[in-house]
Backbone atoms as SQL, in Angstrom:
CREATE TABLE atoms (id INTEGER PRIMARY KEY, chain TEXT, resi INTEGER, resn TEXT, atom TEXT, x REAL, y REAL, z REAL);
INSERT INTO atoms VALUES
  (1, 'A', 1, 'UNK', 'N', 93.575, -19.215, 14.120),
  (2, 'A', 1, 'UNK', 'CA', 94.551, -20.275, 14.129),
  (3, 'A', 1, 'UNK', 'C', 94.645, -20.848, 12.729),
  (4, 'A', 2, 'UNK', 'N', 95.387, -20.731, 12.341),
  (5, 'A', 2, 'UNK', 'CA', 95.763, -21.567, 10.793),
  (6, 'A', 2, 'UNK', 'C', 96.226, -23.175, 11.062),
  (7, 'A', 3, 'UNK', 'N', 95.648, -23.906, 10.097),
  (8, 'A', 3, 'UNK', 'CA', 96.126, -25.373, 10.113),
  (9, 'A', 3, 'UNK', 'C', 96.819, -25.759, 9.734),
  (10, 'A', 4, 'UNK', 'N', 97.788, -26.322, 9.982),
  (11, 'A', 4, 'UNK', 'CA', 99.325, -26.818, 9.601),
  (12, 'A', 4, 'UNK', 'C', 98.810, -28.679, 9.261),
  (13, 'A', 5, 'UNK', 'N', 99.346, -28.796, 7.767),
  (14, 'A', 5, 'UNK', 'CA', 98.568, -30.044, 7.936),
  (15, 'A', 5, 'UNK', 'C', 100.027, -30.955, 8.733),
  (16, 'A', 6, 'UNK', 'N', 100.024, -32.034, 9.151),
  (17, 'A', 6, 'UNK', 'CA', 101.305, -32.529, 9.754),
  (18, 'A', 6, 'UNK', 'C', 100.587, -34.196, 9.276),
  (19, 'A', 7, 'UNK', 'N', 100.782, -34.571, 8.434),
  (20, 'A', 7, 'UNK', 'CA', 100.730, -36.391, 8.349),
  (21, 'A', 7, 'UNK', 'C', 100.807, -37.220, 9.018),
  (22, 'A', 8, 'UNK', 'N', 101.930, -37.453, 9.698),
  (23, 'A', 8, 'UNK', 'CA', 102.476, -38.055, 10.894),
  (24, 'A', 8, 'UNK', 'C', 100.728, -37.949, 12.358),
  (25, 'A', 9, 'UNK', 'N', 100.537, -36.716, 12.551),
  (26, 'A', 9, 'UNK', 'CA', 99.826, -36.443, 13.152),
  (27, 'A', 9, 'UNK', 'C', 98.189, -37.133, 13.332),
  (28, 'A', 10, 'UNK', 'N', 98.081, -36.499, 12.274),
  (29, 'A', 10, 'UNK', 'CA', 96.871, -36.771, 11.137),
  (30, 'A', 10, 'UNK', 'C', 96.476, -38.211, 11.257),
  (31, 'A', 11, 'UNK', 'N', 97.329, -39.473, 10.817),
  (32, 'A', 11, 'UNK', 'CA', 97.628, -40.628, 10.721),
  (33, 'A', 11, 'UNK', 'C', 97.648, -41.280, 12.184),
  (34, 'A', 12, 'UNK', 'N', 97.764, -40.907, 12.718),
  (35, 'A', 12, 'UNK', 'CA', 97.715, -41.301, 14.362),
  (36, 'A', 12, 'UNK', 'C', 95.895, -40.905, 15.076),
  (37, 'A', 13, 'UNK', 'N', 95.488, -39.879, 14.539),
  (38, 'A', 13, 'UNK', 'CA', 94.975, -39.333, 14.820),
  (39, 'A', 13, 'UNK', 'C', 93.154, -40.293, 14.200),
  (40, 'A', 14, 'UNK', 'N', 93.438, -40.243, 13.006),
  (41, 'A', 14, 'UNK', 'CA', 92.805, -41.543, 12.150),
  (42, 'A', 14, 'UNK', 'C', 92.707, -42.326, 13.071),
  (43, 'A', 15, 'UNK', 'N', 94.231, -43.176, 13.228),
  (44, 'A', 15, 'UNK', 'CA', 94.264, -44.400, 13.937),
  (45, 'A', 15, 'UNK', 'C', 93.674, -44.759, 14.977),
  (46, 'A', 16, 'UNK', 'N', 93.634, -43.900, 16.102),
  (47, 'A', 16, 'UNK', 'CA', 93.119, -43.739, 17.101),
  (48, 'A', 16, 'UNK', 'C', 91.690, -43.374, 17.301),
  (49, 'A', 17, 'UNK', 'N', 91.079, -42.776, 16.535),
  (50, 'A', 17, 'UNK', 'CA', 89.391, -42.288, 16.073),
  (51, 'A', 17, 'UNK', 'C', 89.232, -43.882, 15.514),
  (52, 'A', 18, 'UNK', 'N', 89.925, -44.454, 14.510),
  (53, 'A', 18, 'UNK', 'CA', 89.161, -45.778, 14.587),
  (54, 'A', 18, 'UNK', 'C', 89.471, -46.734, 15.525),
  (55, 'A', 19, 'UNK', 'N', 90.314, -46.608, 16.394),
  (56, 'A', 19, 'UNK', 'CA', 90.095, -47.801, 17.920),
  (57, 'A', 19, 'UNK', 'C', 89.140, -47.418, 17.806),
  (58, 'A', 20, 'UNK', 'N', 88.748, -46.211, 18.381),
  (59, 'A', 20, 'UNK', 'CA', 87.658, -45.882, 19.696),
  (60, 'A', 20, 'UNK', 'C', 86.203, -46.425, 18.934),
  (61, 'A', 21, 'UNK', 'N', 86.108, -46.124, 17.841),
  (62, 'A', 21, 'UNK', 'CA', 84.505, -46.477, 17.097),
  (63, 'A', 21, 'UNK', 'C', 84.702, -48.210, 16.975),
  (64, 'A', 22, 'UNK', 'N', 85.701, -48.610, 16.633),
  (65, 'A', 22, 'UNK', 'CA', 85.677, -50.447, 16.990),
  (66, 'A', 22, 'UNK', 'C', 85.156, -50.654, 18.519),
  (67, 'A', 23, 'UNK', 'N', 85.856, -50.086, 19.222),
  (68, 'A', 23, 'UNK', 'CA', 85.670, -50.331, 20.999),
  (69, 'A', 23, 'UNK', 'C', 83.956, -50.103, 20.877),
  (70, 'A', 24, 'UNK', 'N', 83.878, -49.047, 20.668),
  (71, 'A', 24, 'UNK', 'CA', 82.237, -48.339, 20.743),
  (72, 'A', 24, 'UNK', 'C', 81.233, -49.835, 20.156),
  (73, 'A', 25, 'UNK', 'N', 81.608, -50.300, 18.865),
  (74, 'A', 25, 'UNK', 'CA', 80.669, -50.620, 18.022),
  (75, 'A', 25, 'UNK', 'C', 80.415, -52.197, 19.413),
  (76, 'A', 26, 'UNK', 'N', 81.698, -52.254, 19.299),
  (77, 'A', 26, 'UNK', 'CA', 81.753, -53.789, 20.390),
  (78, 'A', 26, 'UNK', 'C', 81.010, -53.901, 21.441),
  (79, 'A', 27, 'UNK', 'N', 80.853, -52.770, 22.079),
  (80, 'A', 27, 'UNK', 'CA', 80.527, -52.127, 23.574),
  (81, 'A', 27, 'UNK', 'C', 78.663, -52.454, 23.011),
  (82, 'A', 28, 'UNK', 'N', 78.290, -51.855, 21.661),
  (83, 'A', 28, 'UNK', 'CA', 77.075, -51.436, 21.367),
  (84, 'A', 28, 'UNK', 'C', 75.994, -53.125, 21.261),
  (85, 'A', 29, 'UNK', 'N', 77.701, -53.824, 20.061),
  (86, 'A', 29, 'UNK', 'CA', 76.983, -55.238, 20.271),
  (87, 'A', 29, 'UNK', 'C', 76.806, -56.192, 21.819),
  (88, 'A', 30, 'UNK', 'N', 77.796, -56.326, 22.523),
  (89, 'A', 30, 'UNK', 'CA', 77.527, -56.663, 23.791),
  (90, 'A', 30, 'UNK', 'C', 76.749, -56.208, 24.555),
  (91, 'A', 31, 'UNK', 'N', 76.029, -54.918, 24.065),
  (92, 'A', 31, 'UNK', 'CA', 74.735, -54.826, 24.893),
  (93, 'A', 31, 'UNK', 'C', 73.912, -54.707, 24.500),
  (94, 'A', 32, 'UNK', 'N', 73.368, -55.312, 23.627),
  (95, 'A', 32, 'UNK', 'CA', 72.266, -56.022, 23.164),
  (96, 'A', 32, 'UNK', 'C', 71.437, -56.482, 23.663),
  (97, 'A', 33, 'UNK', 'N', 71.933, -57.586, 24.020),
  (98, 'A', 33, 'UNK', 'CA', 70.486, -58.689, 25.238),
  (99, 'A', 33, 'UNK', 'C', 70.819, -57.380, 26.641),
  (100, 'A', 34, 'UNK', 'N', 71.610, -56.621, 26.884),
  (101, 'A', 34, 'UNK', 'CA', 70.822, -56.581, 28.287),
  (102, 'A', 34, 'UNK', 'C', 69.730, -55.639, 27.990),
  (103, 'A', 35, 'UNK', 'N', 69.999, -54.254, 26.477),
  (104, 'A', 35, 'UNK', 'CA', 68.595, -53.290, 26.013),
  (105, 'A', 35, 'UNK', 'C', 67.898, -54.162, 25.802),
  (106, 'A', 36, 'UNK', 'N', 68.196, -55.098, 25.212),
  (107, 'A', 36, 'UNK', 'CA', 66.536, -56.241, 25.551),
  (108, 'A', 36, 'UNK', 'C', 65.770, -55.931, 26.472),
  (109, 'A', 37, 'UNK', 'N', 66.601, -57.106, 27.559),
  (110, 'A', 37, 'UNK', 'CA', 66.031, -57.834, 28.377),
  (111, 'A', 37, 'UNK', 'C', 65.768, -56.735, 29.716),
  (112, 'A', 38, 'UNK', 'N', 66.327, -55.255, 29.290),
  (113, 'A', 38, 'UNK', 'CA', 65.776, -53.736, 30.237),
  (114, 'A', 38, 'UNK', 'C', 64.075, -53.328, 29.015),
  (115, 'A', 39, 'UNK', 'N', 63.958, -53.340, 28.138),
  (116, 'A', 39, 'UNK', 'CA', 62.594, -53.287, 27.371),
  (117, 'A', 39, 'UNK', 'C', 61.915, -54.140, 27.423),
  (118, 'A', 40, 'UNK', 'N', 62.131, -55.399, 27.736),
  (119, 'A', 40, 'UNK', 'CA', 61.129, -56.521, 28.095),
  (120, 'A', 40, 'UNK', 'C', 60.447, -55.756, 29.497),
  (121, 'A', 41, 'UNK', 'N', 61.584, -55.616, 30.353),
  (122, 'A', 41, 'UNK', 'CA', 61.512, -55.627, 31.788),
  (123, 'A', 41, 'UNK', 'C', 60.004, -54.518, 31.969),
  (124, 'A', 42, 'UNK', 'N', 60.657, -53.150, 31.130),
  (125, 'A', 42, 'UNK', 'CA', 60.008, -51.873, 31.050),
  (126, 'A', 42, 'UNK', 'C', 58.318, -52.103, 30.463),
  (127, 'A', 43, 'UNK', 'N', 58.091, -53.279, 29.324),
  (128, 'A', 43, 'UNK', 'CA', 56.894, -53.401, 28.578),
  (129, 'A', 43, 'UNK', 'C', 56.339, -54.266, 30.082),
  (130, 'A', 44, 'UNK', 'N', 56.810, -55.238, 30.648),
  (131, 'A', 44, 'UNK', 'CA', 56.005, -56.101, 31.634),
  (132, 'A', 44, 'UNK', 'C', 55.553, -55.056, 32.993),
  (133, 'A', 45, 'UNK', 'N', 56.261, -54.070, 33.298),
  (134, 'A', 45, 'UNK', 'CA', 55.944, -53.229, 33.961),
  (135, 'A', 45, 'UNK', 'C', 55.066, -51.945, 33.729),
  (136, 'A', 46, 'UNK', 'N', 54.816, -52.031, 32.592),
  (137, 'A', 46, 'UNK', 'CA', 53.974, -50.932, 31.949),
  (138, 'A', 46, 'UNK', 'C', 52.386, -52.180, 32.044),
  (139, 'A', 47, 'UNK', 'N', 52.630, -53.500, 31.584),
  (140, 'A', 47, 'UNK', 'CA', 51.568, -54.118, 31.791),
  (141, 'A', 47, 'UNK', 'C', 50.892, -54.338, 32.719),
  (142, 'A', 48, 'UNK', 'N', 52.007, -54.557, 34.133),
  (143, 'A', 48, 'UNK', 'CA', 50.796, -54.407, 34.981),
  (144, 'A', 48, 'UNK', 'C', 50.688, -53.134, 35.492),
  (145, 'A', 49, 'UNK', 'N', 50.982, -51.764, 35.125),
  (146, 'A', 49, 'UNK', 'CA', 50.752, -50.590, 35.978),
  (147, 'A', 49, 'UNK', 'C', 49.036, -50.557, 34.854),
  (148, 'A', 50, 'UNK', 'N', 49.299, -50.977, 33.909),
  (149, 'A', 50, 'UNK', 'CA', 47.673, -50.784, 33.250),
  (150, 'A', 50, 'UNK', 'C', 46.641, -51.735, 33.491),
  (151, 'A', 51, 'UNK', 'N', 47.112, -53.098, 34.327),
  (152, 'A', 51, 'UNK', 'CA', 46.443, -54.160, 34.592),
  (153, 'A', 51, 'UNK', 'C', 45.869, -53.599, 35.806),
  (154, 'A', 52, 'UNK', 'N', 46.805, -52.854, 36.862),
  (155, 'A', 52, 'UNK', 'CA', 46.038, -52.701, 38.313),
  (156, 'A', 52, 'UNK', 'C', 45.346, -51.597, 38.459),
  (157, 'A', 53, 'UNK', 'N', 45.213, -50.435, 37.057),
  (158, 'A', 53, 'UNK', 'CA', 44.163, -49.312, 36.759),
  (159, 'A', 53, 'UNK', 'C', 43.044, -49.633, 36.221),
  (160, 'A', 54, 'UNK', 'N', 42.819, -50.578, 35.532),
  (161, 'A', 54, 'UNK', 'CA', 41.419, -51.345, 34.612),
  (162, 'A', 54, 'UNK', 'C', 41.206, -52.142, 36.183),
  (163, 'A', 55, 'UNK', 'N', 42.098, -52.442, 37.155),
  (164, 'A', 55, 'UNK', 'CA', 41.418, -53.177, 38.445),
  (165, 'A', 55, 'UNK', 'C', 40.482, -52.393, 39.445),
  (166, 'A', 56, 'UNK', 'N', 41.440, -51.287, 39.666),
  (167, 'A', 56, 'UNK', 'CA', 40.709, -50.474, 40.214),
  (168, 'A', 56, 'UNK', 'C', 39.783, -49.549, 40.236),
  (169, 'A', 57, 'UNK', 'N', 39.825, -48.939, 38.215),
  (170, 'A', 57, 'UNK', 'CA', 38.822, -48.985, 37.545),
  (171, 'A', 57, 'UNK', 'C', 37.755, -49.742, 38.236),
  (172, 'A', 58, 'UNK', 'N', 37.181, -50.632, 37.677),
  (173, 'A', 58, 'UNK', 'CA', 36.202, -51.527, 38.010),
  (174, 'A', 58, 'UNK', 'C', 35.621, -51.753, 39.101),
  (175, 'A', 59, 'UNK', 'N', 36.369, -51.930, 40.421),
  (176, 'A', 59, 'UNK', 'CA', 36.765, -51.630, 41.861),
  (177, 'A', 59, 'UNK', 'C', 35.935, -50.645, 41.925),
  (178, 'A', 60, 'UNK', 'N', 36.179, -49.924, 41.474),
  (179, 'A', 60, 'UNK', 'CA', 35.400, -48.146, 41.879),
  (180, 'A', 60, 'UNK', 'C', 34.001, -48.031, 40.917),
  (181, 'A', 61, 'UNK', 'N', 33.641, -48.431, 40.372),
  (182, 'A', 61, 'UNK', 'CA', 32.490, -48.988, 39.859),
  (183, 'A', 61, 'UNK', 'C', 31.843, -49.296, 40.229),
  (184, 'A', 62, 'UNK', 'N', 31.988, -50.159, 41.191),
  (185, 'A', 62, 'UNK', 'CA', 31.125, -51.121, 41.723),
  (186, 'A', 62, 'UNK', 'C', 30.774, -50.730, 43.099),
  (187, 'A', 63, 'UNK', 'N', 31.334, -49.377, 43.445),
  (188, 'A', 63, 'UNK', 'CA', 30.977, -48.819, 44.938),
  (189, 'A', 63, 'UNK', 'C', 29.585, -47.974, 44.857);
């Protein structure tokens, strides 16, 4: 296939590749606090899956 350059085209084509990365970037800042507040969620749940293994750890120790 050979490329025909067409301007008109081209220029639209631009135009439209930069909506979409504005939309994107917007999309990326508005979700911000919720990748937060899903990595908070994920670190407090990792804390206690290691809090109730050092429990039962110990637990089983003591049998």
């Amino acid at each position: 296939m050979i490329y025909a350059p067409d301007t008109t085209i081209d220029k639209q084509l631009v135009s439209h590749s930069q909506a979409l990365v504005r939309e994107a970037m917007a999309l990326l800042r508005r979700s911000d606090q919720l990748v937060r507040a899903m990595r908070l969620r994920d670190e407090l749940e990792q804390e206690r899956r290691e809090k109730a293994r050092r429990v039962s750890r110990k637990s089983g120790d003591e049998h």
